[in-house]
Biotite code that builds the C-alpha atoms (Angstrom):
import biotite.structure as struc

atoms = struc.array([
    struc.Atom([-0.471, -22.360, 68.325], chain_id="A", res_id=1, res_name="UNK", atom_name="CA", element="C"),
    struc.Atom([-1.761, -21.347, 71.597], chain_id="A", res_id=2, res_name="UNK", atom_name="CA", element="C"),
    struc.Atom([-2.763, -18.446, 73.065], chain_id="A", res_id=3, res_name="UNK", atom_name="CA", element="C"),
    struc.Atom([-2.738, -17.014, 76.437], chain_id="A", res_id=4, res_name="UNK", atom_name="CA", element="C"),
    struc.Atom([-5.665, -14.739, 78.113], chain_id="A", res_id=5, res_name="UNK", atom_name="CA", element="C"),
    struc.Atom([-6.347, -13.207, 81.322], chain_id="A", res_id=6, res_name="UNK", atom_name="CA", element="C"),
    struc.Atom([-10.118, -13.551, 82.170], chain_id="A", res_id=7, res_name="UNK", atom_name="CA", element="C"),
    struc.Atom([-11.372, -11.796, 84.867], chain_id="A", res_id=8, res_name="UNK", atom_name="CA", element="C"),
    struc.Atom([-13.054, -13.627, 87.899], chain_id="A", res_id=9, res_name="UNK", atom_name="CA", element="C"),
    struc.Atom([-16.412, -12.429, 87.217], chain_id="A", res_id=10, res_name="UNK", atom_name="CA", element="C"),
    struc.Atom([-16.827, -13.914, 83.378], chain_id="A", res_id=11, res_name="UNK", atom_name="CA", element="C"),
    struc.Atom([-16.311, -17.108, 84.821], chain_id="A", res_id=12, res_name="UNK", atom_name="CA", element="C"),
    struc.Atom([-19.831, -17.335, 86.860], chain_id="A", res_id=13, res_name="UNK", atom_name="CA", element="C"),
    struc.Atom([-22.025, -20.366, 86.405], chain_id="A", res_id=14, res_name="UNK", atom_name="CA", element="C"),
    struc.Atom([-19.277, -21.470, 83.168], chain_id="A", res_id=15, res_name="UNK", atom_name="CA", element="C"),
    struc.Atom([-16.391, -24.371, 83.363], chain_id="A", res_id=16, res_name="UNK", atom_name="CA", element="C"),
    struc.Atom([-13.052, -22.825, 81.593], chain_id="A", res_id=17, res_name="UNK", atom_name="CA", element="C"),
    struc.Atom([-13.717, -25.272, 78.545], chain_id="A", res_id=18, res_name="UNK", atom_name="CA", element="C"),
    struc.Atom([-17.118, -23.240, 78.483], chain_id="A", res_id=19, res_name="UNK", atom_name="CA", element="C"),
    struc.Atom([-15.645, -20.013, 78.302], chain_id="A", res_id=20, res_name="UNK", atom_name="CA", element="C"),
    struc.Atom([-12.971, -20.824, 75.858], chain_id="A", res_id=21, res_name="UNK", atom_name="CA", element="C"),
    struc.Atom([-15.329, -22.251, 73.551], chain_id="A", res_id=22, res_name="UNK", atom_name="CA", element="C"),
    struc.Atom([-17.837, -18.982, 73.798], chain_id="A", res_id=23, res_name="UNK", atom_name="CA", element="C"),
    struc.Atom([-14.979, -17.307, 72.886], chain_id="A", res_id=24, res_name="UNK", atom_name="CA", element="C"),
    struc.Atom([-13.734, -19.233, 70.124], chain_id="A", res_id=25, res_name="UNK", atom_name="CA", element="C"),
    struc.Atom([-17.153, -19.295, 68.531], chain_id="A", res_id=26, res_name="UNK", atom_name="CA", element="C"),
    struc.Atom([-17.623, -15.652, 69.171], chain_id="A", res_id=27, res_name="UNK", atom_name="CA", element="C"),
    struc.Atom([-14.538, -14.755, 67.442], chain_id="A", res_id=28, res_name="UNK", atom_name="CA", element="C"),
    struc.Atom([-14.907, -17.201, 64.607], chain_id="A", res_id=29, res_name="UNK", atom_name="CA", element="C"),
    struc.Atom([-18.544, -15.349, 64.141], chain_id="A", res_id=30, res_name="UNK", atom_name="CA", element="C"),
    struc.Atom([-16.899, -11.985, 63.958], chain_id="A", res_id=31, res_name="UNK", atom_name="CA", element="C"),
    struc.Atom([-14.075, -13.192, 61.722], chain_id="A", res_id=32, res_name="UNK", atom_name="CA", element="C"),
    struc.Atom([-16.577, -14.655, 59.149], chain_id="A", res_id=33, res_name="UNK", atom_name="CA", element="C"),
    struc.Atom([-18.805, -12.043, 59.473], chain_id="A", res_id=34, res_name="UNK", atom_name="CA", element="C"),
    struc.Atom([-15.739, -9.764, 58.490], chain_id="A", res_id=35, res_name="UNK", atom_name="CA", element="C"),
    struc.Atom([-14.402, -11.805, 55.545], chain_id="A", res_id=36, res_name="UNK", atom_name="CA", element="C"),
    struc.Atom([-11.570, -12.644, 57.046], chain_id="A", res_id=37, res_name="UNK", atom_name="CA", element="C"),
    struc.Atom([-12.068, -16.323, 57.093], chain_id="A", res_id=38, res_name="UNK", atom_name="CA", element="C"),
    struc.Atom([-14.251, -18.767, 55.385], chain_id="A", res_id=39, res_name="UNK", atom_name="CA", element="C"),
    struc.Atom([-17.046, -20.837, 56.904], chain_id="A", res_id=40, res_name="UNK", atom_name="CA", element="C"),
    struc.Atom([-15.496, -23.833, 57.102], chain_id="A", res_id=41, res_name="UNK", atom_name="CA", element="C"),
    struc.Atom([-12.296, -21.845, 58.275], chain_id="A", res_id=42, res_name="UNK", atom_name="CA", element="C"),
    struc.Atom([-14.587, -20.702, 60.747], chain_id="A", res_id=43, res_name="UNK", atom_name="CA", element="C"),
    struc.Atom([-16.123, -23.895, 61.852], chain_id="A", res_id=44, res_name="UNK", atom_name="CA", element="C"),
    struc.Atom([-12.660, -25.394, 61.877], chain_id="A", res_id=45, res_name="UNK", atom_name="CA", element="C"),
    struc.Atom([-11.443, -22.308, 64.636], chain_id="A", res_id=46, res_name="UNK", atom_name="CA", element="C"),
    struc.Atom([-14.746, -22.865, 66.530], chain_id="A", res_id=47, res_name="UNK", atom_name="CA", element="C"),
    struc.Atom([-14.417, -26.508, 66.810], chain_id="A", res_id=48, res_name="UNK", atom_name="CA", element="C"),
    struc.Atom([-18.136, -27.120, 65.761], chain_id="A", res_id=49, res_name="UNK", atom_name="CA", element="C"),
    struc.Atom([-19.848, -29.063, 62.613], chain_id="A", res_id=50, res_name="UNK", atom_name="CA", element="C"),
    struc.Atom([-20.750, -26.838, 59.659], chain_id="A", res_id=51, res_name="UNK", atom_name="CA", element="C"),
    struc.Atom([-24.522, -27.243, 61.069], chain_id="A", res_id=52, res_name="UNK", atom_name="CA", element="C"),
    struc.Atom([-24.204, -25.855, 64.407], chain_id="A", res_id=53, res_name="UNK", atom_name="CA", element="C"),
    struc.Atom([-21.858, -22.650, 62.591], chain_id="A", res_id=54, res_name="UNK", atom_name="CA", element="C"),
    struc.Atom([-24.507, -22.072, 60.960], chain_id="A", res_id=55, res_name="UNK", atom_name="CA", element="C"),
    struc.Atom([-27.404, -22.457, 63.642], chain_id="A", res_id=56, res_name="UNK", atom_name="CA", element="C"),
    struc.Atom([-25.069, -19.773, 65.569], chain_id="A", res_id=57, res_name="UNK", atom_name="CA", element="C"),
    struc.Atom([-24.589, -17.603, 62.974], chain_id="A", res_id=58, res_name="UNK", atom_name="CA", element="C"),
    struc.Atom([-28.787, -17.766, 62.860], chain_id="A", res_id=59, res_name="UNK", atom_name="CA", element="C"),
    struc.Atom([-29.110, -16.755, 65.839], chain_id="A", res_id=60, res_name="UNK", atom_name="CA", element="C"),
    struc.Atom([-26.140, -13.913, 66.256], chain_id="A", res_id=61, res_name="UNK", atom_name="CA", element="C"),
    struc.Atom([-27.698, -12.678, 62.898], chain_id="A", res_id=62, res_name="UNK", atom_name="CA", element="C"),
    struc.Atom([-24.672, -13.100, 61.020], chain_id="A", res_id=63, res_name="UNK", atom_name="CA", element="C"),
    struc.Atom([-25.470, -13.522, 56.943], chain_id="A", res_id=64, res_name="UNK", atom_name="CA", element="C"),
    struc.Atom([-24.576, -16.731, 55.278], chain_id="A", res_id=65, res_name="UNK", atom_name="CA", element="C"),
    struc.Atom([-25.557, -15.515, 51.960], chain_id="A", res_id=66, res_name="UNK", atom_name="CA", element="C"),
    struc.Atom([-23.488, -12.844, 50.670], chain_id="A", res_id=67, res_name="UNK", atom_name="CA", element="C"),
    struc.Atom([-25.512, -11.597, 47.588], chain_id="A", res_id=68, res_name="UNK", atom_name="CA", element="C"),
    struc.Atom([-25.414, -7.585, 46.492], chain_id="A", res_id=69, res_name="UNK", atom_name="CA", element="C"),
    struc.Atom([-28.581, -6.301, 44.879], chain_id="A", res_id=70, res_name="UNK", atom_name="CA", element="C"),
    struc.Atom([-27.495, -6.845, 41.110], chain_id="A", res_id=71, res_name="UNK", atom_name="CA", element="C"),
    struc.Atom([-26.580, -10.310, 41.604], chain_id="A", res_id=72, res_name="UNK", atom_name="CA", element="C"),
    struc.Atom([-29.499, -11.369, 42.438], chain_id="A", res_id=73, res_name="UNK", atom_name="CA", element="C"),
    struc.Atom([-31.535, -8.931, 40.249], chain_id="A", res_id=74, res_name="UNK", atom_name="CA", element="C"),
    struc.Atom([-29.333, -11.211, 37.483], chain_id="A", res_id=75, res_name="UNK", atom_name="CA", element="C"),
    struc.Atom([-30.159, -14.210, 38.864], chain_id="A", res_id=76, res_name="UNK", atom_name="CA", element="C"),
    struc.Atom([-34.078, -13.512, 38.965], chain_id="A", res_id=77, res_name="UNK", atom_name="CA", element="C"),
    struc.Atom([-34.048, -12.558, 35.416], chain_id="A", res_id=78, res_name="UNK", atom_name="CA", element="C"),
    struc.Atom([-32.184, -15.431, 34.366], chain_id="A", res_id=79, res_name="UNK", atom_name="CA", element="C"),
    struc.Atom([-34.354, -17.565, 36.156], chain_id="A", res_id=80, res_name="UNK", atom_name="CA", element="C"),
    struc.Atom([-37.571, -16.240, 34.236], chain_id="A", res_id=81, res_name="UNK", atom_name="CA", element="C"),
    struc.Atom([-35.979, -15.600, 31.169], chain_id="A", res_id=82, res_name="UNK", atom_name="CA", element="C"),
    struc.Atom([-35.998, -19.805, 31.463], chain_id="A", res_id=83, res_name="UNK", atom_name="CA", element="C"),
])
């Protein structure tokens, strides 16, 4: 499918199109995974990168690859030294 923006002048400073478009189809796969709306590799797949530079950006836009709540890994350390 394709998809059709309007990007004003001014976001295109020191950036090709292809630049632009993917900045924005990184940003939005971020925000998408971030959201649970898609899975990594969905994610990587919309972005157009390799699984290791998703998750190099979602390092440094602070977006959590690990989605543990408190109990599980409470669990998962007593398992562990229960041996």
């Amino acid at each position: 499918m394709q998809l059709i923006l309007d990007v004003p002048e001014y976001f295109m400073i020191d950036r090709t199109t292809t630049e632009l478009v993917n900045q924005i189809k990184l940003y939005a796969s971020l925000t998408m995974y971030r959201s649970g709306q898609i899975s990594a590799g969905g994610a990587c797949e919309f972005a157009g990168v390799d699984r290791y530079d998703f998750l190099a950006a979602c390092k440094k836009y602070n977006v959590n690859t690990v989605d543990y709540d408190e109990s599980d890994l409470e669990n998962e350390f007593r398992q562990i030294a229960q041996g």
